[in-house]
C-alpha positions as CSV (number, residue, x, y, z in Angstrom):
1,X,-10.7,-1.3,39.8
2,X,-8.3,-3.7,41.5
3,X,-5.2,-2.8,43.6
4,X,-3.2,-5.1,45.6
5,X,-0.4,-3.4,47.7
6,X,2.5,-5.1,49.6
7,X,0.2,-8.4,49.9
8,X,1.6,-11.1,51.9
9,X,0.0,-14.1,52.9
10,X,1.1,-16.8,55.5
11,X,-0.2,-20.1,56.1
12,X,0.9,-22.1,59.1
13,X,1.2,-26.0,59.6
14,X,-1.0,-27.3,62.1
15,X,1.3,-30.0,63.1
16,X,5.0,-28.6,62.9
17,X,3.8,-25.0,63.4
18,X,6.0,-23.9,60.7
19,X,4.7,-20.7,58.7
20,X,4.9,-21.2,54.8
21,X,4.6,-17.6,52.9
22,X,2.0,-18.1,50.2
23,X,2.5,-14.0,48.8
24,X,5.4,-12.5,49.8
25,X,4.9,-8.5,49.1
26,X,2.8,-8.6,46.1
27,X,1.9,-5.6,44.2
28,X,-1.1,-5.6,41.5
29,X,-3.1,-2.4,39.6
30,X,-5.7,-3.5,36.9
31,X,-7.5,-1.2,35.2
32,X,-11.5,-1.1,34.8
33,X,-12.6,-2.7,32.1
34,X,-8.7,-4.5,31.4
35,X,-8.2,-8.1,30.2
36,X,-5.2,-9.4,32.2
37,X,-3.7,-13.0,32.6
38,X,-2.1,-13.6,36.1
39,X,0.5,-16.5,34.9
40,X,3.0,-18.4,37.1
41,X,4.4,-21.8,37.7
42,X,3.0,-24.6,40.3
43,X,3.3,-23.1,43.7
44,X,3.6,-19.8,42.7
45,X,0.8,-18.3,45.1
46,X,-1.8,-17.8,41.8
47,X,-5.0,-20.1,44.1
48,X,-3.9,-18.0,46.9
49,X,-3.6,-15.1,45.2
50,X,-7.3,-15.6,43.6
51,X,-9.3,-17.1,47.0
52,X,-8.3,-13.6,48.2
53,X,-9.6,-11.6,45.4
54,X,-12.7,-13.5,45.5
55,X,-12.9,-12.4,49.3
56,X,-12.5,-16.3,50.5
57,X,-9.2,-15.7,51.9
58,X,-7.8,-12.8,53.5
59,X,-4.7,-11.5,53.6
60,X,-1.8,-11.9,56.4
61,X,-0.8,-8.1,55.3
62,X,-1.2,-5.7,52.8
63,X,-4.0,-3.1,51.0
64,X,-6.8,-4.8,48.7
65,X,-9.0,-1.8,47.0
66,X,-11.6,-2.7,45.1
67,X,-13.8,-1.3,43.2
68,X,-12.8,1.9,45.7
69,X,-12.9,0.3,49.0
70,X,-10.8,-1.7,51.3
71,X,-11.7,-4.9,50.5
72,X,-9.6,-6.8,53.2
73,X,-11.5,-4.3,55.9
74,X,-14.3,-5.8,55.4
75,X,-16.1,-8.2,57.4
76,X,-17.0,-11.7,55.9
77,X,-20.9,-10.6,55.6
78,X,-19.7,-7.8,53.0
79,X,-17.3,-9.9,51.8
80,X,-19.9,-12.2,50.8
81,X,-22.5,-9.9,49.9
82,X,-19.5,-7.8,47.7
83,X,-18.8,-11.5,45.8
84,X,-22.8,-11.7,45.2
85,X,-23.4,-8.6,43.3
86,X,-19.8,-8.1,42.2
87,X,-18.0,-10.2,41.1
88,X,-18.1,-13.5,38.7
89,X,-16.3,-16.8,39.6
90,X,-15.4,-19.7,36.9
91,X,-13.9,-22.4,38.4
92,X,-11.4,-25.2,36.0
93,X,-13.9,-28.0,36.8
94,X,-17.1,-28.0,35.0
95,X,-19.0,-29.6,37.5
96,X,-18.2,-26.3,40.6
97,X,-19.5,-23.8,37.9
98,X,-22.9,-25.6,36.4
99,X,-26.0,-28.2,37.3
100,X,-25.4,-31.1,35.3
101,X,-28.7,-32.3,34.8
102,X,-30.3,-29.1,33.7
103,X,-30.1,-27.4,30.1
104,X,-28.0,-24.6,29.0
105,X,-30.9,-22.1,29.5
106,X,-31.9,-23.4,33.1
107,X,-28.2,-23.2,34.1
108,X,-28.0,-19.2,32.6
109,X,-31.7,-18.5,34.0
110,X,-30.3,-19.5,37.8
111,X,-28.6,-16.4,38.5
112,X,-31.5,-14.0,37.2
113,X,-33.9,-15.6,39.1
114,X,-31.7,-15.3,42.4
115,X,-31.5,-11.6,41.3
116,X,-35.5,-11.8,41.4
117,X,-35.6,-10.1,37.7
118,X,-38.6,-10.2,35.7
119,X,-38.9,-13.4,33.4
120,X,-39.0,-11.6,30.4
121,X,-36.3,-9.4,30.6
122,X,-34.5,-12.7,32.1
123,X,-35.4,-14.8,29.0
124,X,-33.8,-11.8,26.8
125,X,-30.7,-11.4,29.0
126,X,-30.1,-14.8,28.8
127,X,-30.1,-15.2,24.9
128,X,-28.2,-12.5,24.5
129,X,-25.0,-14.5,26.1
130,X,-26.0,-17.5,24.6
131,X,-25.4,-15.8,21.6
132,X,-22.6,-13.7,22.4
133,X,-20.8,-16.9,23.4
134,X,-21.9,-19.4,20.4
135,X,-24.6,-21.2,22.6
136,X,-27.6,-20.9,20.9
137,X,-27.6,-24.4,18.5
138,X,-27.3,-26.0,22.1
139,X,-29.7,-24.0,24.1
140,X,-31.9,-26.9,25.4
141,X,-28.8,-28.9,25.8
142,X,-28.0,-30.6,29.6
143,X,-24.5,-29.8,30.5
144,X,-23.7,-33.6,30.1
145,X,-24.4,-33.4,26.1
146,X,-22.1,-30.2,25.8
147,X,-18.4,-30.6,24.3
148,X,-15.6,-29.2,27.0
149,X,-15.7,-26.0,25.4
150,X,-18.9,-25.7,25.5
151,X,-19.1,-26.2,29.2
152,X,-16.9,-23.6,29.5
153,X,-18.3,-21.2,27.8
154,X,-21.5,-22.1,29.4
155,X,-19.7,-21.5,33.1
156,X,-18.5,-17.9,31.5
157,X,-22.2,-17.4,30.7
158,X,-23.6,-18.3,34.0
159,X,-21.3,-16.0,35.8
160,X,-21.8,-13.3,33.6
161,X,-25.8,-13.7,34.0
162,X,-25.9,-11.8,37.1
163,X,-24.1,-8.6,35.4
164,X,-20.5,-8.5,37.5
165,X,-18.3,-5.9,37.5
166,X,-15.5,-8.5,37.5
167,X,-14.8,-11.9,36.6
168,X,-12.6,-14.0,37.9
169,X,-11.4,-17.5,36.0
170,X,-9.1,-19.7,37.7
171,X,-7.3,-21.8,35.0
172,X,-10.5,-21.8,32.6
173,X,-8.6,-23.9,30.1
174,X,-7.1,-26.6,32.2
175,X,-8.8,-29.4,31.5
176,X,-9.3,-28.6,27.6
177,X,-7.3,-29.4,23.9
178,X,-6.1,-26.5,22.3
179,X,-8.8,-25.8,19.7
180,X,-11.2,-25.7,22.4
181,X,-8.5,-23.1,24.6
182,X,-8.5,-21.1,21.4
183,X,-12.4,-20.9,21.7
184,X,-12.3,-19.9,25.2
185,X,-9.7,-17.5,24.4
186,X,-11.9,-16.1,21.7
187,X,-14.6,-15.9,24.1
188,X,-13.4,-13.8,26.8
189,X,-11.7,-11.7,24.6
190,X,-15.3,-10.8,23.0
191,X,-17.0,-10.2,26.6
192,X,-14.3,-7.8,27.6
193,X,-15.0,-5.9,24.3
194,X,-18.5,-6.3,24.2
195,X,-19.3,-5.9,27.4
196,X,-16.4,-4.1,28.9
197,X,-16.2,-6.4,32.1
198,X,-12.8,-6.2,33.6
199,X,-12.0,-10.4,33.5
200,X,-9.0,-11.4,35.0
201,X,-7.4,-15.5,34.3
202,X,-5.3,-16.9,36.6
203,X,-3.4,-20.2,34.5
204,X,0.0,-21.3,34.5
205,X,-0.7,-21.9,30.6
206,X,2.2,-19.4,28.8
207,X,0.1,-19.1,25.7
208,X,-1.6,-16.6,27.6
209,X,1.5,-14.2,27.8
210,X,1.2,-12.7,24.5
211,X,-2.8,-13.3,24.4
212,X,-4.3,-10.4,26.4
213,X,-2.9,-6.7,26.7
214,X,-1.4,-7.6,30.0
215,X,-0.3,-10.4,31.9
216,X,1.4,-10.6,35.5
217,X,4.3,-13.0,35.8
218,X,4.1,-14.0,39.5
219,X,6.9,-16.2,41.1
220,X,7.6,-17.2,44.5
221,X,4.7,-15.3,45.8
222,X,5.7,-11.9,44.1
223,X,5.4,-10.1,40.9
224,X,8.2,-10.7,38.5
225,X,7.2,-9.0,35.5
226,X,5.0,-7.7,33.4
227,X,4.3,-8.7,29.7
228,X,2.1,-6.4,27.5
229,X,1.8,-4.9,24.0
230,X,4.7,-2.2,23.2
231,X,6.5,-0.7,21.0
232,X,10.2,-2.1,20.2
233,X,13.1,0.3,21.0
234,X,14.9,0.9,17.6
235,X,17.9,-0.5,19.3
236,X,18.6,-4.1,16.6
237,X,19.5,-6.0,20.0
238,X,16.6,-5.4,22.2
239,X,14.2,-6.2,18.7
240,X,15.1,-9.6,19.9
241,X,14.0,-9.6,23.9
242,X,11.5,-11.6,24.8
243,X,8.6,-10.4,26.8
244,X,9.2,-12.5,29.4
245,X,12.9,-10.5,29.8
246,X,10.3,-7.6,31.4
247,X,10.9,-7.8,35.0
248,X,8.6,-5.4,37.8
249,X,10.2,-3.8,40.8
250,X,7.5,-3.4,43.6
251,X,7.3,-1.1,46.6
252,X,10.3,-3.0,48.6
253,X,12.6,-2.6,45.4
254,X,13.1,-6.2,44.8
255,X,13.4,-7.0,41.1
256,X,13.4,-11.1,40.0
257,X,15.9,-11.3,36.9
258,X,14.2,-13.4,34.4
259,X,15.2,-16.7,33.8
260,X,16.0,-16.4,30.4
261,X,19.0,-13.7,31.0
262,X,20.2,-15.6,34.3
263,X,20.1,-18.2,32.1
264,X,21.8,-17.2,28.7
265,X,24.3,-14.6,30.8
266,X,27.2,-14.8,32.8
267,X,25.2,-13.6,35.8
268,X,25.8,-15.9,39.0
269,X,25.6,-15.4,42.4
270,X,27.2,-11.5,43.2
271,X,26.3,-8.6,40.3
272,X,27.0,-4.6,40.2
273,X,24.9,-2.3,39.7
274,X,25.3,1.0,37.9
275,X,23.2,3.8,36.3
276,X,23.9,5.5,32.9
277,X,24.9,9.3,33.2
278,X,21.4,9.8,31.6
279,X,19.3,8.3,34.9
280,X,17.2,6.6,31.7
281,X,19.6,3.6,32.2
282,X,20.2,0.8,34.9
283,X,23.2,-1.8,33.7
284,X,24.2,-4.8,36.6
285,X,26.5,-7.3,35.9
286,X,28.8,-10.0,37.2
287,X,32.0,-7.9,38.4
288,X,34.0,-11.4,38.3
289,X,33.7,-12.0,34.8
290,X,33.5,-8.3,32.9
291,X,35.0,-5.0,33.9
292,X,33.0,-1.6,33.7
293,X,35.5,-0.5,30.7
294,X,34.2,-3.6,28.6
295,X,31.0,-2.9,29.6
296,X,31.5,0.8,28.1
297,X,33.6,-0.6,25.0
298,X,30.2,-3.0,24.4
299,X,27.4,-0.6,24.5
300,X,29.4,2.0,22.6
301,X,29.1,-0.4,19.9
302,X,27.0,-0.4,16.6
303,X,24.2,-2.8,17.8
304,X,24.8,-5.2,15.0
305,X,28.7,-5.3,15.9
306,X,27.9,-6.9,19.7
307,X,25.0,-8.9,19.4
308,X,24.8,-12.9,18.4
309,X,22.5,-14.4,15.4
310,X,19.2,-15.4,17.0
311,X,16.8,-17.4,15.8
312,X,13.2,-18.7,15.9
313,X,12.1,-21.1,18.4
314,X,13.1,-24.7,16.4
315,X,12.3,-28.5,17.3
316,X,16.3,-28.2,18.7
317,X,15.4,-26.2,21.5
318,X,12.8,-28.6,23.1
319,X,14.1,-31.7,22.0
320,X,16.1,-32.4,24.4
321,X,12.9,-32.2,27.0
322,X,11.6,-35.0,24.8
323,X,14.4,-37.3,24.7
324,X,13.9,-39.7,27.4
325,X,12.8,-42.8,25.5
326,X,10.1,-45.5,27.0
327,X,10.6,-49.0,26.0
328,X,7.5,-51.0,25.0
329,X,7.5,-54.6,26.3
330,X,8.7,-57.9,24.5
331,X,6.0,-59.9,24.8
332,X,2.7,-58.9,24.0
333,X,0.3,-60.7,27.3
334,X,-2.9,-58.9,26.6
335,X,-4.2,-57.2,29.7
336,X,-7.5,-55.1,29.0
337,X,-10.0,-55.8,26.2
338,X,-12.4,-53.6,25.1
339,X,-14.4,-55.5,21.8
340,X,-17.2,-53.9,20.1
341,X,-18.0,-51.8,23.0
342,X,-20.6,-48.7,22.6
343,X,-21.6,-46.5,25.0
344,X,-23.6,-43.4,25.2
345,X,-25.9,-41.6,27.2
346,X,-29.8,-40.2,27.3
347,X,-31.0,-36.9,28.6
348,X,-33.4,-34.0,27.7
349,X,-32.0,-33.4,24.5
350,X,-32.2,-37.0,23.2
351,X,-29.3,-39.4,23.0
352,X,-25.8,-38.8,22.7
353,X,-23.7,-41.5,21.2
354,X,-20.1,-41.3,22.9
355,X,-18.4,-44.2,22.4
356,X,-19.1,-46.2,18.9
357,X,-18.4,-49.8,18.1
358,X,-14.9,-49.6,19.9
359,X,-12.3,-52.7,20.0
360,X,-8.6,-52.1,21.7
361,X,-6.2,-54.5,23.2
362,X,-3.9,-52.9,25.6
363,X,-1.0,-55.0,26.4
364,X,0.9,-55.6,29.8
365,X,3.6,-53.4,30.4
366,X,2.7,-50.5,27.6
367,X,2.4,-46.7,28.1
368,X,-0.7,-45.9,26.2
369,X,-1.3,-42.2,25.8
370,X,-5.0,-41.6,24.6
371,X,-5.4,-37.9,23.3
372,X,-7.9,-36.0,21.1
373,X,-10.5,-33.3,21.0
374,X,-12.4,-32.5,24.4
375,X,-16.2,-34.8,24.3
376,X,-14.5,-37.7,22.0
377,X,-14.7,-40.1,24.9
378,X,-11.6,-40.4,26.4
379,X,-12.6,-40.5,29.8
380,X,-16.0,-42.1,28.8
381,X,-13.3,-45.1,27.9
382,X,-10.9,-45.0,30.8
383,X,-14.0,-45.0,33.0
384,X,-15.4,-48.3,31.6
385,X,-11.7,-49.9,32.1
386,X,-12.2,-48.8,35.4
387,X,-15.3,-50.7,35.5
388,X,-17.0,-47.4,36.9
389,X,-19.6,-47.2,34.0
390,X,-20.7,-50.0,31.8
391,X,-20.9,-50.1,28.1
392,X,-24.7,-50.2,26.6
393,X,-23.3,-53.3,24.3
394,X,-19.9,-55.3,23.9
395,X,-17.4,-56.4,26.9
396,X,-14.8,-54.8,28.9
397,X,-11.9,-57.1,30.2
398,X,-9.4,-56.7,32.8
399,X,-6.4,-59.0,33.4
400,X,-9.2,-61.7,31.7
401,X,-11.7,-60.5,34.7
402,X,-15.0,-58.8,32.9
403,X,-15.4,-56.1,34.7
404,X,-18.2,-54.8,32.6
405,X,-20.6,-57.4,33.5
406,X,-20.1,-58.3,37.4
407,X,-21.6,-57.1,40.4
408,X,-20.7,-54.1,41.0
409,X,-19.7,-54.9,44.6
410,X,-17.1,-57.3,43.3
411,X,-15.7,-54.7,40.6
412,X,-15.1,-52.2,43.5
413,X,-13.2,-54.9,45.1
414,X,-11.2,-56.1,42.1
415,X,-10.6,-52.4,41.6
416,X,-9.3,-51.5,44.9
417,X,-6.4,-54.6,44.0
418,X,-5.5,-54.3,40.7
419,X,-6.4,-50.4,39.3
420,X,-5.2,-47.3,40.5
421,X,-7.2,-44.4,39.1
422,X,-6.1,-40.3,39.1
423,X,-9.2,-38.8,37.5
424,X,-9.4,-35.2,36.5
425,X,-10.9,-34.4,39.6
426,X,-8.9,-35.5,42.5
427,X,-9.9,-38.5,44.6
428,X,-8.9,-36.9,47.9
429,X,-11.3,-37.2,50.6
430,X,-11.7,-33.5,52.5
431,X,-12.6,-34.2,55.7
432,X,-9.3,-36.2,56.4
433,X,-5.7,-34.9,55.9
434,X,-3.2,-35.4,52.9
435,X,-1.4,-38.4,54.5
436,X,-4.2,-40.1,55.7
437,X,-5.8,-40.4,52.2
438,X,-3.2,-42.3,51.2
439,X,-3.9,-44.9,54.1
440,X,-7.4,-45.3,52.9
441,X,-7.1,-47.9,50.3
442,X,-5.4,-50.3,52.6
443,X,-7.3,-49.8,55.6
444,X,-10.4,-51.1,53.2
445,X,-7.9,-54.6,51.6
446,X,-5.4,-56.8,52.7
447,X,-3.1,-55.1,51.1
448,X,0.1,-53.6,52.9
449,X,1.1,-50.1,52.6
450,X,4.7,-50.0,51.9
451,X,5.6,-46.1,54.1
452,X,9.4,-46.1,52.5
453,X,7.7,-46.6,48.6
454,X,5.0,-43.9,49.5
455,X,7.5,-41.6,50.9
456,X,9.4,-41.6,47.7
457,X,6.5,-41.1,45.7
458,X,5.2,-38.3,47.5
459,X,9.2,-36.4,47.3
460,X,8.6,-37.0,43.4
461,X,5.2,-35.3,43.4
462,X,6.5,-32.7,45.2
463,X,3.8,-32.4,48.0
464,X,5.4,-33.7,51.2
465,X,5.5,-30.1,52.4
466,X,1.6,-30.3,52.6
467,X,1.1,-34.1,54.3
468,X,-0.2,-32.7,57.1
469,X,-3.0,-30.4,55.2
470,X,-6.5,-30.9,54.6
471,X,-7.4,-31.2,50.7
472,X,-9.7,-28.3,50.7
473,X,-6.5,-26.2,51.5
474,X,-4.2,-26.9,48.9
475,X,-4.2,-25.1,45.7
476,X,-5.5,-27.3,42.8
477,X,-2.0,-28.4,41.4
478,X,-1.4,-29.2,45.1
479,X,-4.6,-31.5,44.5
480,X,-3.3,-33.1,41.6
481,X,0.3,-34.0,42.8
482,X,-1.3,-35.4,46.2
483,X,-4.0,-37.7,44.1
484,X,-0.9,-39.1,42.0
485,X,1.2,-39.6,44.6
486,X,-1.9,-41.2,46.8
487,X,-2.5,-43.4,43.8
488,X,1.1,-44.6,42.7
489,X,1.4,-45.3,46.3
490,X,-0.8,-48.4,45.9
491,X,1.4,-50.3,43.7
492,X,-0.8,-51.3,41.3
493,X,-0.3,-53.1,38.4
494,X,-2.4,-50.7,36.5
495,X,-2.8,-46.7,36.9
496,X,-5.1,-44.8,35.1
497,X,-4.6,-41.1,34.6
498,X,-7.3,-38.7,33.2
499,X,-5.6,-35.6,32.8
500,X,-2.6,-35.9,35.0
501,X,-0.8,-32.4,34.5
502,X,-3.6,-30.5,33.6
503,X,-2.7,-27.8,36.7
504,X,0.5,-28.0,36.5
505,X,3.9,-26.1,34.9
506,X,6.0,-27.6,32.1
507,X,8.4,-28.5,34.1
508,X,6.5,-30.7,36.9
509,X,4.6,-31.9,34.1
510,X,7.7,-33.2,32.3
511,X,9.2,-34.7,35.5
512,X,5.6,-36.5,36.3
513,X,5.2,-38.2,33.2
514,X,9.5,-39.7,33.4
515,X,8.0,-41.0,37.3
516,X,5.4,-42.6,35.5
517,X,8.1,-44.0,33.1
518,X,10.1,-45.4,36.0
519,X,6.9,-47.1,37.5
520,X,6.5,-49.0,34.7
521,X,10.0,-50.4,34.2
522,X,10.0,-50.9,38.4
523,X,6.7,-52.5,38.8
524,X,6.1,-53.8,35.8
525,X,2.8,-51.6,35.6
526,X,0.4,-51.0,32.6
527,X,-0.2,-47.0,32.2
528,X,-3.1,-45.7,30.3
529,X,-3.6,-42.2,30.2
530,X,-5.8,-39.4,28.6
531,X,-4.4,-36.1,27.8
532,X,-4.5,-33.4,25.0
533,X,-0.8,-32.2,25.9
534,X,0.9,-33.8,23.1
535,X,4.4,-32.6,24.9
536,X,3.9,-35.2,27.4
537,X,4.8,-37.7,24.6
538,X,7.5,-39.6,24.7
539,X,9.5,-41.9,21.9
540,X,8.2,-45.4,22.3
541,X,4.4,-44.6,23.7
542,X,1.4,-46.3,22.0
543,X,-0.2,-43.2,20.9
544,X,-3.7,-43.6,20.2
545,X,-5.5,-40.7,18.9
546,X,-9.9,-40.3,19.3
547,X,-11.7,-38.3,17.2
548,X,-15.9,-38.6,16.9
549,X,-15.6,-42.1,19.5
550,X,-13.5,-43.9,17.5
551,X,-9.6,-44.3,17.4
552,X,-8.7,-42.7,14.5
553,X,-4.8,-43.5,15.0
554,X,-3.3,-46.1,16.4
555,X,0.9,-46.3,16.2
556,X,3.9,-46.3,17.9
557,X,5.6,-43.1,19.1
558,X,9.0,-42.4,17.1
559,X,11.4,-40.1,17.3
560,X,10.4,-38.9,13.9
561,X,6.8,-39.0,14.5
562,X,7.1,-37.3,17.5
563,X,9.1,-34.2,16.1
564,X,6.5,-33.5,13.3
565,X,3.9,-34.3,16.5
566,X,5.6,-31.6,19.0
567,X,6.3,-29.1,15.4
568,X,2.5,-29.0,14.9
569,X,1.1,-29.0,18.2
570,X,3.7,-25.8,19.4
571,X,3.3,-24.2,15.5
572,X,7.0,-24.5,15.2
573,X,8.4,-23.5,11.9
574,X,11.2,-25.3,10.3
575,X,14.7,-25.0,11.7
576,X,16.6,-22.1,10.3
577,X,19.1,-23.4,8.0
């Protein structure tokens, strides 16, 4: 159905003229009618890698067959028309997949009528994914009234209405908590059985490793390995490799080793390879640190005799990631107010109740971390601190200024001086590049930009290698980094961040959130941010946790909270003993 052979892709910077290899020799076979996950870290080439399947981009290099023709032959009319009838895109932001103001069944009923099918089978095609993805108790529903998995689903439905022979979903679960990506989960699991579609998810979520019946591990623009179901050797020692120890040699005969064995062997810089007299063996090594007779003295060995105890995943492995502690100010100086505030929101359906009879003092120089189930309100409350919506009763107050009740001419101005705001989608402005986004919020105030601070910022967000880009080019983790980094440029003395890390790896995610940390000890800022990653917690964050509009929780992150927080979220099991 799909095959990608020796794909490389090269993009080249306008200004510098340097070429950057986005795919460097990728190889890729899918199956008709498989489930696969294409999973790999920020940077790793997976937006490229999709924008290609989808026809958008092409290819530097390489064979694309699909479907049983050479999709990078083609010209962009076929392209086009191949992506109309064939193929099924769901995009990680709600709002690129669906018509806000029109119910679930007018957003399914788009696509049939573009197909020109009769209105009856139409109406019958149309409930039949409704039900097949749980949307029939919110049918007449706008998209605004739906929760985030809803939406969701509701973008898988719309792209399956015109009957594709392949979807494509570029990090569907993003942007949601995880009961809601177990529901999505569920959901495309039951259209590839039910309908046999062949769906294929690009994320850089890992829970989707062991999910499907394959997933591609892509790195540095090539395949590193494949994960799917098998059976275990009988071999005691290779009971316990993991499936991300699976490493793929494509057509060129390069072969990544997998972090976790460069990482837990002796394996540096120089190895030596060797095959077993059986050719059903390859063994490589590090010549400086074992000889070939130890080698054979090892795997002549009982398994039991040469292998070390390992155990489950325990809190002790991650903790360390966690460790960094935030210190909550002295003095509590209240600096936003939210008293008795309610806010919700009228459409088709009737009226939706989001935020309910809320209070909250947020005090200067705090880290509050907002999480909870997707729809509670959590942006619905960061957006009235903002002062970009106002509340249907009660008062919002910033630094003593009520933003909920002035003109909103002089909010935008107090805004632009005193709030920096990353919201879940970025606040890049295409038609300029990167750097000259960041220039924008000055140009408009009196305010200096300091170039030495930005240029920090942006080597801690990782995207000064795509300054000179347009947004509209960069991959959405690209998006993400470049928002933060044009936000934290600004100095503010308070950021708002809706879903900071949503697109990106554990590892950037980790490293964002301890930049945030420094801000707020260096500029004695005021961080509030909404997120359902409960890993991005850190000891000493006011954790305040929504559930049905309210705040449910409101306490002080410990290092014994935070272990039974991180043990429930992960579904870690107690340490072995």
């Amino acid at each position: 159905m799909i095959r990608c052979i020796d794909i490389i892709k090269i993009f080249q910077d306008p200004r510098t003229e340097y070429k950057v290899a986005a795919l460097r020799g990728l190889d890729l076979d899918i199956k008709e009618g498989e489930l696969v996950s294409v999973i790999g870290p920020s940077g790793a080439g997976k937006t490229t890698l999709i924008k290609i399947l989808a026809g958008i981009e092409l290819p530097t290099s390489g064979q694309i067959i699909m479907n049983g023709q050479r999709f990078d032959q083609l010209d962009e009319y076929m392209r086009r028309e191949f992506r109309f009838y064939h193929l099924g895109l769901i995009n990680q932001f709600i709002s690129d997949n669906l018509f806000s103001h029109l119910s679930v069944r007018q957003n399914l009923m788009i696509p049939k009528k573009m197909f020109y099918l009769p209105r009856e089978q139409a109406k019958k095609d149309i409930e039949e994914i409704a039900k097949l993805l749980n949307l029939r108790h919110v049918f007449n529903n706008t998209v605004g009234k739906l929760s985030g998995g809803e939406a969701m689903r509701l973008s898988m439905g719309v792209a399956l209405a015109k009957d594709p022979l392949i979807l494509l979903a570029d990090e569907p679960t993003g942007q949601l908590d995880t009961k809601n990506t177990q529901d999505i989960i569920d959901a495309i699991k039951q259209v590839n059985l039910a309908l046999g579609k062949t769906i294929v998810v690009v994320t850089h979520d890992i829970r989707f490793r062991t999910i499907f019946e394959k997933s591609f591990i892509i790195r540095d623009g090539r395949l590193a390995g494949i994960s799917r179901d098998m059976e275990r050797d009988e071999l005691e020692f290779l009971m316990h490799s993991s499936d991300m120890n699976r490493s793929y040699m494509d057509a060129s005969n390069y072969v990544r080793v997998p972090d976790e064995v460069k990482s837990t062997t002796a394996i540096k810089d120089v190895v030596e390879f060797d095959s077993h007299p059986s050719r059903k063996l390859g063994l490589f090594w590090n010549p400086e640190v074992i000889s070939r007779d130890k080698i054979y003295e090892i795997i002549s060995k009982p398994a039991k005799e040469s292998e070390d105890k390992v155990d489950r995943i325990s809190f002790k492995d991650v903790e360390h990631l966690l460790s960094r502690e935030f210190i909550p100010p002295d003095k509590k100086k209240k600096l936003i107010t939210v008293k008795n505030v309610t806010k919700g929101y009228h459409s088709q359906a009737g009226y939706n109740e989001v935020i309910k009879n809320m209070s909250l003092d947020i005090h200067e120089g705090d880290f509050v971390f907002i999480s909870g189930p997707s729809g509670v309100g959590k942006t619905t409350l960061l957006n009235m601190i903002a002062g970009l919506i106002t509340p249907n009763d009660g008062l919002v107050t910033v630094m003593k200024y009520p933003i909920s009740e002035e003109d909103e001419r002089e909010v935008s101005a107090f805004r632009l001086a005193n709030i920096a705001y990353v919201t879940q989608h970025n606040n890049l402005f295409d038609p300029i590049k990167v750097h000259e986004n960041f220039l924008i919020p000055s140009i408009f105030s009196d305010i200096n930009f300091d170039v030495e601070y930005s240029d920090s910022i942006v080597k801690e967000c990782h995207i000064g290698h795509r300054l000179e880009a347009y947004p509209y080019e960069l991959s959405e983790g690209e998006k993400q980094r470049a928002a933060l980094a044009s936000a934290l440029s600004r100095k503010t003395k308070i950021i708002l961040t809706d879903e900071p890390t949503a697109n990106l790896d554990a590892e950037l995610a980790r490293h964002i959130i301890d930049l945030l940390m420094d801000i707020v000890r260096i500029n004695k800022a005021t961080i509030v941010t909404c997120s359902h990653d409960l890993t991005l917690l850190r000891p000493g964050f006011r954790h305040l946790e929504m559930l049905d509009g309210k705040i449910s929780k409101d306490y002080r992150i410990t290092k014994e909270n935070l272990e039974n927080t991180i043990r429930e979220y992960l579904l870690i099991k107690e340490d072995n003993k």
